[in-house]
VOBA-1610 file (N, C-alpha, C; in pm, whole numbers, padded with zeros to 5 digits, always signed):
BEGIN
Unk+12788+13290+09902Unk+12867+13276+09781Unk+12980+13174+09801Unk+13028+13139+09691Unk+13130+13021+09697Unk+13250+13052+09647Unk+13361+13097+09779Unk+13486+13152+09729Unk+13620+13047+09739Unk+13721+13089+09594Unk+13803+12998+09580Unk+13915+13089+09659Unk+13974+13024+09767Unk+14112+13111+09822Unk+14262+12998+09773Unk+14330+13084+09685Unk+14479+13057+09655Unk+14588+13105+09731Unk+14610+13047+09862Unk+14703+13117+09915Unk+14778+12987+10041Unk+14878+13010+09996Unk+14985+12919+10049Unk+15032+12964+10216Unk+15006+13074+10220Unk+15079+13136+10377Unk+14953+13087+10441Unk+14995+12942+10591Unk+14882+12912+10645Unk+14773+13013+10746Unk+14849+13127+10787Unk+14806+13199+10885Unk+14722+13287+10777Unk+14751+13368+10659Unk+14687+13430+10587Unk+14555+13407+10554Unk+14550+13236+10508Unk+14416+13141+10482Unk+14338+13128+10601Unk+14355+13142+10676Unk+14286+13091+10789Unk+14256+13261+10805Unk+14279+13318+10817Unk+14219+13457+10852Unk+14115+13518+10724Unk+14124+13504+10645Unk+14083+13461+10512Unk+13938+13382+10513Unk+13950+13293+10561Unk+13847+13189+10590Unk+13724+13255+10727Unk+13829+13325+10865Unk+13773+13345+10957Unk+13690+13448+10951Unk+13686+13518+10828Unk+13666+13657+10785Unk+13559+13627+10690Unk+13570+13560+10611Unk+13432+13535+10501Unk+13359+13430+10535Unk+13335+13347+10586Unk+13270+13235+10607Unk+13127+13287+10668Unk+13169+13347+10780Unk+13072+13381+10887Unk+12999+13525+10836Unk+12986+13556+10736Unk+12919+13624+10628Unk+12849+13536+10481Unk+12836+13427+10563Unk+12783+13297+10503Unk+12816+13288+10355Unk+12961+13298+10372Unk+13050+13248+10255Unk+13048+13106+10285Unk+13128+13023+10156Unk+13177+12898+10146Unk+13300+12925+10085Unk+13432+12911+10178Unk+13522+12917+10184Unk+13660+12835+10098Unk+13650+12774+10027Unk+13774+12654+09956Unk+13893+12696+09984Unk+14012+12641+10062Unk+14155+12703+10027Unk+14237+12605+09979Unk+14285+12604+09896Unk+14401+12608+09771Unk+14555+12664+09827Unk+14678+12580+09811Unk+14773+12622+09841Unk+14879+12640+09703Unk+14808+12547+09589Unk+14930+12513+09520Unk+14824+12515+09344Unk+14900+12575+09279Unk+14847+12648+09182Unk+14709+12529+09039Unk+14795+12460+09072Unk+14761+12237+09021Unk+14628+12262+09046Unk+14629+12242+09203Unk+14529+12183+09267Unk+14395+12297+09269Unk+14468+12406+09257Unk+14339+12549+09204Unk+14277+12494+09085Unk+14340+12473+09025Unk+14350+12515+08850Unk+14247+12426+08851Unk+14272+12274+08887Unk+14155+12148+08918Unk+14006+12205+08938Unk+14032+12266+09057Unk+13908+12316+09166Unk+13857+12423+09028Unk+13894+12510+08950Unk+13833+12565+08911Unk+13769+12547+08773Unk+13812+12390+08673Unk+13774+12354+08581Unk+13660+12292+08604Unk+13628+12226+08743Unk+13492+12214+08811Unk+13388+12358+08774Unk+13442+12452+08774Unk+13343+12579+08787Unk+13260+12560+08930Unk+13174+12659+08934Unk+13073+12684+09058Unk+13103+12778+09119Unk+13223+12875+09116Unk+13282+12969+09213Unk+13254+13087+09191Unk+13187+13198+09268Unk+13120+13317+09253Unk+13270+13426+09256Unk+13411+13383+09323Unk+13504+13497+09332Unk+13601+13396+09366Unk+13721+13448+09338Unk+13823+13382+09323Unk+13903+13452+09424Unk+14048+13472+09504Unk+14101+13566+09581Unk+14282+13460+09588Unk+14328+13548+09508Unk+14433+13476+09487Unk+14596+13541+09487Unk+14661+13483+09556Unk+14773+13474+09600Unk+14894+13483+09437Unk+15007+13524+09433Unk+15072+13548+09309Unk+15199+13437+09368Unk+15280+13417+09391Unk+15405+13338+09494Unk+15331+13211+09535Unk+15344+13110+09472Unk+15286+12992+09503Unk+15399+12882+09489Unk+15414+12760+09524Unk+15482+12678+09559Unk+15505+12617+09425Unk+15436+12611+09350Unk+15438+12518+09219Unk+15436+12665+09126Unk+15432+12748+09103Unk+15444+12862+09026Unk+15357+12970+09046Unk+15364+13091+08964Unk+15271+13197+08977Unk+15180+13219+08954Unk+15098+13281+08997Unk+14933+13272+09021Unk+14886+13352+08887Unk+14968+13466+08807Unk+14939+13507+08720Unk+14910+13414+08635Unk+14962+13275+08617Unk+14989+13197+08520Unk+14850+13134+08528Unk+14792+13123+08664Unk+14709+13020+08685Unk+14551+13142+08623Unk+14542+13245+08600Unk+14466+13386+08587Unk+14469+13360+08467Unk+14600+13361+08352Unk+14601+13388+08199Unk+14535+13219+08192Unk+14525+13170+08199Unk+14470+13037+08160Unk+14323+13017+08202Unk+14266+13071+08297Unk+14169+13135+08369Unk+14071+13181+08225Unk+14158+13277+08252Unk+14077+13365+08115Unk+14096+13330+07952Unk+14201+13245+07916Unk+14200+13199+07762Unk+14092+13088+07758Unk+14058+13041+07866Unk+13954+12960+07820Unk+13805+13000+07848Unk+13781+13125+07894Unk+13668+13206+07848Unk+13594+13227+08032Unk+13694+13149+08129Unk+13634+13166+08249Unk+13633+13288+08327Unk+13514+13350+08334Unk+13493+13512+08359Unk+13495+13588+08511Unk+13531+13402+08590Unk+13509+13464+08734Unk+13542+13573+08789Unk+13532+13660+08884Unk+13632+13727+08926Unk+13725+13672+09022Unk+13812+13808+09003Unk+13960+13767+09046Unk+13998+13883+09156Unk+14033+13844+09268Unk+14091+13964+09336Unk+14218+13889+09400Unk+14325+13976+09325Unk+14487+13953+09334Unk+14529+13978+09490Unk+14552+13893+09568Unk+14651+13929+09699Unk+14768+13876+09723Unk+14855+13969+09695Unk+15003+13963+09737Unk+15063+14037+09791Unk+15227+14051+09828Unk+15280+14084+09953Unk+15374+14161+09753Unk+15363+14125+09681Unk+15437+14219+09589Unk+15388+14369+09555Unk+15432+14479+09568Unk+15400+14582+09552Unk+15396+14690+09489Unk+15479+14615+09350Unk+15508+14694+09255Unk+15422+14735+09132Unk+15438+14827+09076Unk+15368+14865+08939Unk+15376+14793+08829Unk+15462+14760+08797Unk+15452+14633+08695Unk+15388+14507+08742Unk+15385+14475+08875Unk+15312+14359+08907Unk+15191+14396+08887Unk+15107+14502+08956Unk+14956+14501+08926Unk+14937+14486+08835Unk+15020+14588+08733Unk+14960+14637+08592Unk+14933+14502+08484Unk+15066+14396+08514Unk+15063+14322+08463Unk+14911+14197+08472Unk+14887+14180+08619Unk+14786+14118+08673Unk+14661+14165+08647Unk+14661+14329+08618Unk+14493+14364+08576Unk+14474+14367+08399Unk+14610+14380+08368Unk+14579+14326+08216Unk+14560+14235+08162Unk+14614+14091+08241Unk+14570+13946+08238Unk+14415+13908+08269Unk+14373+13986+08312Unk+14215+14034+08328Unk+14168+14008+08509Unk+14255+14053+08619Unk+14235+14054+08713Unk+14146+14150+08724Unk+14061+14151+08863Unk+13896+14243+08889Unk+13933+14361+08992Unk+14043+14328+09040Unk+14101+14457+09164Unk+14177+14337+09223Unk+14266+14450+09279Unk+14405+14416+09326Unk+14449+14455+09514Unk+14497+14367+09569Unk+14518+14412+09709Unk+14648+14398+09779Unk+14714+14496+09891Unk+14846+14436+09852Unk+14864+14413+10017Unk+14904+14303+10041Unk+14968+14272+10179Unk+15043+14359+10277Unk+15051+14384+10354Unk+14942+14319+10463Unk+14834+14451+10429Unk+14707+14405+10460Unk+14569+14463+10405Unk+14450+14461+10562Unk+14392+14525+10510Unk+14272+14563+10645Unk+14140+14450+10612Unk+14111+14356+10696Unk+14041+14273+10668Unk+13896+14337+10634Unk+13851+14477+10703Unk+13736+14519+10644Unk+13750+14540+10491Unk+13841+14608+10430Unk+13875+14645+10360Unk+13886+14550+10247Unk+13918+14417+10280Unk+13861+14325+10182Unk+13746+14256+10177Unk+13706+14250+10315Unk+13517+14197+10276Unk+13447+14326+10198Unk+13455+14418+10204Unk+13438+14531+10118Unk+13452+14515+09973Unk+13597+14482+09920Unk+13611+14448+09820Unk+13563+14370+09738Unk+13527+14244+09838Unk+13466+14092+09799Unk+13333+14171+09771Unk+13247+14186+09824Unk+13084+14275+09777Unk+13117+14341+09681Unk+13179+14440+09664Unk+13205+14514+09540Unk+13198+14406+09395Unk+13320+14341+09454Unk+13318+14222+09330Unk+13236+14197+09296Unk+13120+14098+09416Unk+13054+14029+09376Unk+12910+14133+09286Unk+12852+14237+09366Unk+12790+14300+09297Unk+12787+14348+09193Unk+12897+14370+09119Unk+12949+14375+08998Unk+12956+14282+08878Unk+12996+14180+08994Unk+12973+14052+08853Unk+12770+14013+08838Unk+12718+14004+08903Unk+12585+13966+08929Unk+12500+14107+08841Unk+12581+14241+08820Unk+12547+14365+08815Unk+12451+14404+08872Unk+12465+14419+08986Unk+12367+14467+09110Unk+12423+14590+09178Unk+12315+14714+09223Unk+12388+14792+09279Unk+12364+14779+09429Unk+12353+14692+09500Unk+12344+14669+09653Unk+12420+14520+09686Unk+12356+14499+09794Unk+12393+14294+09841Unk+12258+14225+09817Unk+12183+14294+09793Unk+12047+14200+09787Unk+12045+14187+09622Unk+11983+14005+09640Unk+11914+13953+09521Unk+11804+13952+09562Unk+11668+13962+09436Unk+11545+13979+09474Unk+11518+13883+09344Unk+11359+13905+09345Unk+11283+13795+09257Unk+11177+13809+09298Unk+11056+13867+09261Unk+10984+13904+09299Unk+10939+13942+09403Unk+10846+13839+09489Unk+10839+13891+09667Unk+10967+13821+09783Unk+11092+13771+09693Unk+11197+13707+09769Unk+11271+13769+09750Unk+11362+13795+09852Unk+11471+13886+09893Unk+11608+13800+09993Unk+11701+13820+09927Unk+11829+13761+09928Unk+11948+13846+10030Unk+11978+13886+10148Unk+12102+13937+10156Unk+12207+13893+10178Unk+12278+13929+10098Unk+12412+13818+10012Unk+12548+13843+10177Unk+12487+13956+10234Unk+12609+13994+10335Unk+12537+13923+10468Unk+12437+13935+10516Unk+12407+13901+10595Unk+12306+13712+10607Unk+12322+13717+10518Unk+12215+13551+10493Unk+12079+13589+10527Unk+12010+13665+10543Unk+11883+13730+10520Unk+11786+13680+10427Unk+11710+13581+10454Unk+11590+13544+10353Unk+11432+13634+10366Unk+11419+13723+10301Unk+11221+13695+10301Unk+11140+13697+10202Unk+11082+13638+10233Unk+10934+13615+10124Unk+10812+13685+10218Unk+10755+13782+10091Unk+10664+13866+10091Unk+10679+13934+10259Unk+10860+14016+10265Unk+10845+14044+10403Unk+10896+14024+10521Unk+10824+13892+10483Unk+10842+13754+10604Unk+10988+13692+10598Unk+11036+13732+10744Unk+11178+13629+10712Unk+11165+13503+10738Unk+11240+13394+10611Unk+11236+13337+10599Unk+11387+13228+10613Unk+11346+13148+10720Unk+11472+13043+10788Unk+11471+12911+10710Unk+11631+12884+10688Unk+11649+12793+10598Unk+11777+12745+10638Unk+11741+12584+10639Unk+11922+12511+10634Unk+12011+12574+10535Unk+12071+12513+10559Unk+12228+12580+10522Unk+12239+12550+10378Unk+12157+12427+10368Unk+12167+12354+10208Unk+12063+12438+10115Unk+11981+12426+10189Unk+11872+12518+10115Unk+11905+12648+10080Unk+11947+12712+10172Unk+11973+12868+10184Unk+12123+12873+10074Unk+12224+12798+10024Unk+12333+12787+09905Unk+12236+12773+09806Unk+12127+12652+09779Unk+12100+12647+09659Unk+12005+12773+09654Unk+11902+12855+09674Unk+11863+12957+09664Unk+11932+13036+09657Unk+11995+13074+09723Unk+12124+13208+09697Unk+12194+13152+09508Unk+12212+12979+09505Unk+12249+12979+09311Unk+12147+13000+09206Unk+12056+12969+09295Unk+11911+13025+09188Unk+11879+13129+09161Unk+11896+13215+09258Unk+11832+13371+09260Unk+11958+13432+09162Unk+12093+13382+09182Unk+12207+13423+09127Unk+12149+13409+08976Unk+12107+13323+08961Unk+12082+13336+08781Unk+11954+13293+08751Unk+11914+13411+08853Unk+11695+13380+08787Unk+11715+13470+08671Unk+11589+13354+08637Unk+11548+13398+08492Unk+11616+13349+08396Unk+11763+13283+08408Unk+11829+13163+08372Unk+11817+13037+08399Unk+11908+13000+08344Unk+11945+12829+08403Unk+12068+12788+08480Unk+12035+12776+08609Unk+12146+12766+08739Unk+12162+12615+08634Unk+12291+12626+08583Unk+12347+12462+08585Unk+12335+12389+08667Unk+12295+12229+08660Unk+12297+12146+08775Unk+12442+12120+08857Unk+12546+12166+08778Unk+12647+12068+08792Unk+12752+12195+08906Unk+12668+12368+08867Unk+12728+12469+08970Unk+12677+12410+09083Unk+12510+12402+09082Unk+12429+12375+09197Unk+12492+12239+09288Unk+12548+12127+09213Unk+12613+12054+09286Unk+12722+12081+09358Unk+12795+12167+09330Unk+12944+12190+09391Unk+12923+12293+09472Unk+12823+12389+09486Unk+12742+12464+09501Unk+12716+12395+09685Unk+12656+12306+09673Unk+12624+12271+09753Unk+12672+12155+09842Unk+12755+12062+09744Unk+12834+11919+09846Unk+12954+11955+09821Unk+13055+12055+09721Unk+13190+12078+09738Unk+13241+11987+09639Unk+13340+11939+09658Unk+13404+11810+09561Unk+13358+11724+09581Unk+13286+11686+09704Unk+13290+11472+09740Unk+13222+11431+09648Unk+13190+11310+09685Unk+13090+11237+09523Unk+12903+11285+09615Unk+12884+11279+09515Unk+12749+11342+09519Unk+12623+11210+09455Unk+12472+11178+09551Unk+12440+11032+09509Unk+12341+11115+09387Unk+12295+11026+09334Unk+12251+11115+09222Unk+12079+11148+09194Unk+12043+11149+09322Unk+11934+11254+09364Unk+11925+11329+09491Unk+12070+11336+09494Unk+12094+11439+09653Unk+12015+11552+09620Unk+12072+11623+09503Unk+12043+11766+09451Unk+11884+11786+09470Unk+11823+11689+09409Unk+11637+11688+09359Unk+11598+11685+09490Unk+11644+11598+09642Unk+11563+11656+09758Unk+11573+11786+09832Unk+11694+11849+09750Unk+11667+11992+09819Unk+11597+12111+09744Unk+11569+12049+09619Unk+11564+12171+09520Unk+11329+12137+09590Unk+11328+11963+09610Unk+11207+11904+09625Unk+11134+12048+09754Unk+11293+12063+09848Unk+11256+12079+10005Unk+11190+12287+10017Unk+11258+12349+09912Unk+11276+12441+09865Unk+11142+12497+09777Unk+11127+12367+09696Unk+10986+12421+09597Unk+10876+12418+09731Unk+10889+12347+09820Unk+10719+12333+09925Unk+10779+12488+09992Unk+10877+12520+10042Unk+10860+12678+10101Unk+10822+12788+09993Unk+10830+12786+09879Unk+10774+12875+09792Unk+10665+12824+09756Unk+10544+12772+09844Unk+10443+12769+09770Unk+10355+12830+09779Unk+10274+12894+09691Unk+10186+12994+09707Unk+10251+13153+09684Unk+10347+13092+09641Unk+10435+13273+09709Unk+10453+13366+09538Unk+10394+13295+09416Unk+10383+13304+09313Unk+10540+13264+09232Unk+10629+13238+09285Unk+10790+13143+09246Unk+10766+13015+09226Unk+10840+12954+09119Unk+10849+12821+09089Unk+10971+12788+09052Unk+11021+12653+09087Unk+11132+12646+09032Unk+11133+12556+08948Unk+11189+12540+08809Unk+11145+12465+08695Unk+11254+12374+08652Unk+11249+12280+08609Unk+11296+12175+08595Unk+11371+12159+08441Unk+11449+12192+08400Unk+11526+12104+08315Unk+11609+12036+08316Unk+11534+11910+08264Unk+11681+11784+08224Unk+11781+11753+08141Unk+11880+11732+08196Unk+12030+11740+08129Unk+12079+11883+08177Unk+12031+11936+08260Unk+12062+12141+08252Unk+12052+12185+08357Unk+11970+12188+08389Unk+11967+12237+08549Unk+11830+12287+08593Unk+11829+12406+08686Unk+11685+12440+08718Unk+11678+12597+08681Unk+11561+12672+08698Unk+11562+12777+08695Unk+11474+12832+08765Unk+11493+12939+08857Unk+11381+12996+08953Unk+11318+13114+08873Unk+11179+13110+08863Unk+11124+13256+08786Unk+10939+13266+08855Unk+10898+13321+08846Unk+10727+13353+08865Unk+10700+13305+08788Unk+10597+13196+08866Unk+10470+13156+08823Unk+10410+13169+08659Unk+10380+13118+08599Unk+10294+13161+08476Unk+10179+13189+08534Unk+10068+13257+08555Unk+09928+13309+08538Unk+09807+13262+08446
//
């Protein structure tokens, strides 16, 4: 999954980072509320984890704007503030759960799954799709079974496909999804989605092509 971290304390981020990554997260950190706000009008981000005390202003601010413009990510509030009016205020701005400094690092990769299963509405870590199986905690691929090993590129864009099979993974999540901000050439995307369709073959999955839109992973027609 592709998490946005808002948090200005350098030791916090970095523990933050050391903690989700290697649960084959993709990590972004953000110090200053601007440069979030940027990162997140891009879209592509499965959870957000954000800091309230920021250098350029408060993170609530950067949340209510979040949500007036209809962006549904989740949000999990971390701050060193501990009061009742602060949460209350932050989960009515439409925060997803709240954590308060200093915190038990299990205790928030915990949280982060919760989230994420929730937003996806799943009651486990696995995405499935017919005979493919996803574990979102451990990077776990198999088809029909069989585990199945995949670069790093491959294994993000499958994990955005499976995220919205039976939809249409936007091209433009799947890009950020997968190269981050840099500039991207403009058939990077098509040799992995190319590299991806030959391992599902035969396996009754296809991944389908729309232009101007993106792709969508679903079974086979018959």
């Amino acid at each position: 999954m592709r998490l946005l971290v808002v948090e200005d304390d350098p030791l916090i981020a970095r523990s933050l980072d050391n903690a989700l990554a290697p649960l084959g997260n993709i990590v972004e950190v953000f110090t200053h509320c601007a440069e979030a706000s940027a990162a997140l009008c891009q879209g592509g981000f499965d959870l957000v984890l954000l800091d309230l005390g920021l250098p350029d202003g408060n993170g609530l601010t950067l949340l209510e704007a979040l949500r007036e413009r209809g962006d549904m990510t989740p949000v999990l509030i971390l701050t060193a503030r501990d009061g009742v009016e602060d949460r209350v205020r932050g989960l009515d701005l439409g925060a997803d759960d709240y954590l308060a400094k200093p915190f038990s690092l299990a205790e928030l990769e915990a949280r982060v799954r919760a989230l994420l299963r929730r937003s996806q509405q799943r009651s486990d870590n696995l995405l499935r799709l017919g005979p493919l199986c996803f574990d979102s905690v451990s990077g776990r691929v198999t088809l029909d079974e069989a585990v199945l090993e995949l670069p790093r590129r491959e294994l993000l864009l499958l994990e955005g496909l499976l995220s919205q099979a039976g939809d249409i993974a936007p091209r433009e999540m799947l890009e950020s999804r997968l190269f981050g901000f840099g500039e991207v050439g403009s058939n990077a995307l098509e040799v992995y989605v190319s590299r991806l369709r030959k391992r599902l073959q035969g396996s009754g999955l296809c991944i389908r092509t729309f232009r101007g839109l993106g792709y969508r992973l679903e079974e086979a027609r018959t």
